[in-house]
N, C-alpha and C positions, 0 to 999 in steps of 0.2 A: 233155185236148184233145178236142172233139167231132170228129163225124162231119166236120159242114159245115167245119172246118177242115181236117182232116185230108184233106180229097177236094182242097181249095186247095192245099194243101203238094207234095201227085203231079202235079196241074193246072202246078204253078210250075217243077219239074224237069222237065216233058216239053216245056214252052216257057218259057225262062228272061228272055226279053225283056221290058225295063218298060212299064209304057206309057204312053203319052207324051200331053199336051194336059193340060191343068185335071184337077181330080176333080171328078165326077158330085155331083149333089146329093146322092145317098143316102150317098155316101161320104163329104161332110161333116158329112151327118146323124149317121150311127154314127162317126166320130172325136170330134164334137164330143160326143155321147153315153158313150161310151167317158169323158172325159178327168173332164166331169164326175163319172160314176160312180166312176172313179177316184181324185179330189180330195177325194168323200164318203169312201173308205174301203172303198167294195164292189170289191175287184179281179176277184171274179170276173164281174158284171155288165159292166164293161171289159171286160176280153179277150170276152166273147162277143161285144159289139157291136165289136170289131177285127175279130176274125175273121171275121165276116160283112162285113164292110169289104173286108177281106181277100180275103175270095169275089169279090166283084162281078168286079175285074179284074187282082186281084191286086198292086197297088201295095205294093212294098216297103217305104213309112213306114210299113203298120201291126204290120209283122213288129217292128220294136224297138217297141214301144207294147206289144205281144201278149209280146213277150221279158220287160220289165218286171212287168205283170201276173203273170205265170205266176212269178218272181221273189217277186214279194209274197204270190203264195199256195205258196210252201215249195217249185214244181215249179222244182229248180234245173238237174236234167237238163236237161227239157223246154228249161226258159230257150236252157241254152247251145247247142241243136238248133234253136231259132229263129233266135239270133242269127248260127249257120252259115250258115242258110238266106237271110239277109237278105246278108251280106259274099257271097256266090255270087249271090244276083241283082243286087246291085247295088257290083262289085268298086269302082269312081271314086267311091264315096259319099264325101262329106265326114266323117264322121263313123266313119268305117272303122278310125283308130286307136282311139278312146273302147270303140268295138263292140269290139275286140281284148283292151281292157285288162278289159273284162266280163267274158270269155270266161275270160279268166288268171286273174281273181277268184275265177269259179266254179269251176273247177278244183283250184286254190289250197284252198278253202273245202270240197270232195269230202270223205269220210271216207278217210281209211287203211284199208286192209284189214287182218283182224286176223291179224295174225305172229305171236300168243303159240303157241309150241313146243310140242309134247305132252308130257303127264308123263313120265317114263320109269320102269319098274319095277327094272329090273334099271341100279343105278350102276356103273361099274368104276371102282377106285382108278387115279387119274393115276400114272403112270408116273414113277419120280425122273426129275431131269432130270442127260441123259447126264455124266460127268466131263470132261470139256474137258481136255486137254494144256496142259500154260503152256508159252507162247511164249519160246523162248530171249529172254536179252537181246541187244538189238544195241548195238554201243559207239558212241560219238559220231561216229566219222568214216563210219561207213557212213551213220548218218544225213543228216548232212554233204551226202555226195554223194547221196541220194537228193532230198534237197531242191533241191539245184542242179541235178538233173536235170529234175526237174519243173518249176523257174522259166525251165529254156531249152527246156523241151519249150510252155511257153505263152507265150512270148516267139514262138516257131515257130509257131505257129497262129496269130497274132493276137488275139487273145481274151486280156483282159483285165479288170479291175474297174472300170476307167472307162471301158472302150469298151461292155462291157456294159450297164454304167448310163446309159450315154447311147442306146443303141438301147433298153434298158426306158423308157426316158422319152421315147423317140417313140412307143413302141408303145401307153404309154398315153395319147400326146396324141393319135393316130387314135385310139383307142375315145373319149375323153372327146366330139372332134368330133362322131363320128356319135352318139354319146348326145344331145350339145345338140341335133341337125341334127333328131334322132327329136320333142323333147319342143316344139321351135322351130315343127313343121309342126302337132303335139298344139294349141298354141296358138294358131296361125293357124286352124285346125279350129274351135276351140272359138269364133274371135272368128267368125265363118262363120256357125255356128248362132246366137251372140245378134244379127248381122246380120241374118237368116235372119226371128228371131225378129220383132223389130223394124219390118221394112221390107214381111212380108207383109200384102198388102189383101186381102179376099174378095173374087172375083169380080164377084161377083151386086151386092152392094152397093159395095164399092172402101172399105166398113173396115175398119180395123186389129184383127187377134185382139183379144179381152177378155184384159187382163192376167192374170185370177186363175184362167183355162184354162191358162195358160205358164208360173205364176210358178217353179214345181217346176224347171223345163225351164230356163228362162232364168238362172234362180239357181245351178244344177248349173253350165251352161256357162262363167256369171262366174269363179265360183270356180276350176273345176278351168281354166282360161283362163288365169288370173292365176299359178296354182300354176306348171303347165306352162311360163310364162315365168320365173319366176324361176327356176325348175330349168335352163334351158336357160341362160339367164346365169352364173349361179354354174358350169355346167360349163366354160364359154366361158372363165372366168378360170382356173380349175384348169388346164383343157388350156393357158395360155398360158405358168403358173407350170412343168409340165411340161413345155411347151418350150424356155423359157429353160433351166434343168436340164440338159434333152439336150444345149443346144445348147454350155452350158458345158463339159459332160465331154468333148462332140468335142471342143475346143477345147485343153482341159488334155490328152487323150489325142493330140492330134496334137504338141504342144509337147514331152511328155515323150517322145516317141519320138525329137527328134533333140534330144541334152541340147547345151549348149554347154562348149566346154573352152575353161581360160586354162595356156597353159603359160609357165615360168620360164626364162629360161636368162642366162647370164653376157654382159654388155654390153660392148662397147668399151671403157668406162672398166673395166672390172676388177669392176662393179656388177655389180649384179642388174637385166634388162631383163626388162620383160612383153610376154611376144607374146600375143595372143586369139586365140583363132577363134570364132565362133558361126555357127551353122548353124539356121535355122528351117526344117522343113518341113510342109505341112499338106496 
């Protein structure tokens, strides 16, 4: 990272506001320079002409430009210290989760620090392991009653295998929601930027970017667009299959709490009459 960067970056935290109107010729000059040099393959020629982009008045788009660059030439630190600085100047960016999932990459991608242990000179022999007492045996009817005390002590709390399983399978149809709800906005995001892409005209002239300045950029957003929706749907059906689930076991758990009985008893005729009762509660 040079100087002229680096004095932008103190420049950006001591006034964090974007700024606002068109960009300046010279700022289309070095972006459009920049993208080139970057399409040839010279990253670091890029990032200089960002960052000097960068300088004039400090616009936010060239920070992920200058993120990228710095990326392709190995600075992964660096990377993820731009891409901070860009979601802090510009929190409402469209592109804010994409910037997020970067961040987690590069992180993700870090080295482990090394944990190998020091030699040790002096070993001591492990210790046997202690003799354990054996447990008397218990005879069958204490067992007995210890099990029936347990099945009326959770009969008493409420808490159950079916009531359980059915609050687990709410709990995972809220997470699965907001998972879709997360990868649902990923993808409105992404169709944003190849709108974004699309529909910008230059100023000066009113035409449309050169496709093979974008094609990088627009390609990326198709794709991970498409991806992001389908992940958000297949969650959508999961969380729906989870909810029917839950919504079974309330069901069976509310039915089996109040069981119904048929009792027998002797009839007028000297027979056998059936009296019922059923009781449903939920």
């Amino acid at each position: 990272m040079n100087l002229l960067f680096a004095a932008g970056l103190l420049l950006s935290l001591a006034a964090p506001t974007p700024p606002t109107g068109a960009p300046t010729p010279d700022e289309e000059r070095l972006f459009a320079d920049g993208l080139r040099a970057f399409d040839a393959g010279d990253a670091r020629t890029a990032q200089t002409a960002w960052e000097q982009g960068y300088a004039l008045r400090h616009d936010p788009a060239f920070l992920v430009r200058i993120g990228e660059a710095q990326e392709k030439n190995g600075a992964a630190r660096e990377a993820a210290q731009t891409y901070r600085l860009y979601l802090h100047e510009a929190p409402d960016a469209a592109d804010g989760p994409d910037i997020e999932q970067r961040l987690a990459r590069l992180a993700a991608a870090a080295p482990a620090p090394d944990v190998t242990p020091a030699p040790t000179t002096n070993v001591v022999p492990a210790a046997p392991p202690p003799v354990l007492p054996v447990a008397p045996a218990v005879d069958e009817e204490q067992s007995r009653d210890r099990s029936a005390r347990r099945r009326a002590s959770t009969r008493s709390s409420g808490w159950n295998a079916l009531n359980t399983t059915a609050w687990a399978g709410l709990a995972a149809t809220v997470l699965l929601l907001g998972t879709a709800a997360f990868y649902g906005a990923s993808a409105a995001s992404h169709k944003d930027d190849v709108n974004r892409l699309v529909l910008y005209r230059v100023p000066e002239t009113g035409a449309p970017l050169e496709y093979q300045s974008v094609a990088g950029e627009y390609d990326s957003a198709v794709q991970q667009g498409r991806h992001d929706d389908r992940v958000a749907k297949a969650l959508l059906l999961t969380a729906a299959g989870t909810a029917a689930v839950a919504t079974v076991f309330f069901i069976i758990d509310g039915v089996r709490e109040s069981p119904g009985g048929v009792a027998l008893g002797p009839g007028s005729a000297g027979g056998l009459a059936v009296a019922g009762s059923w009781r449903w509660r939920f």
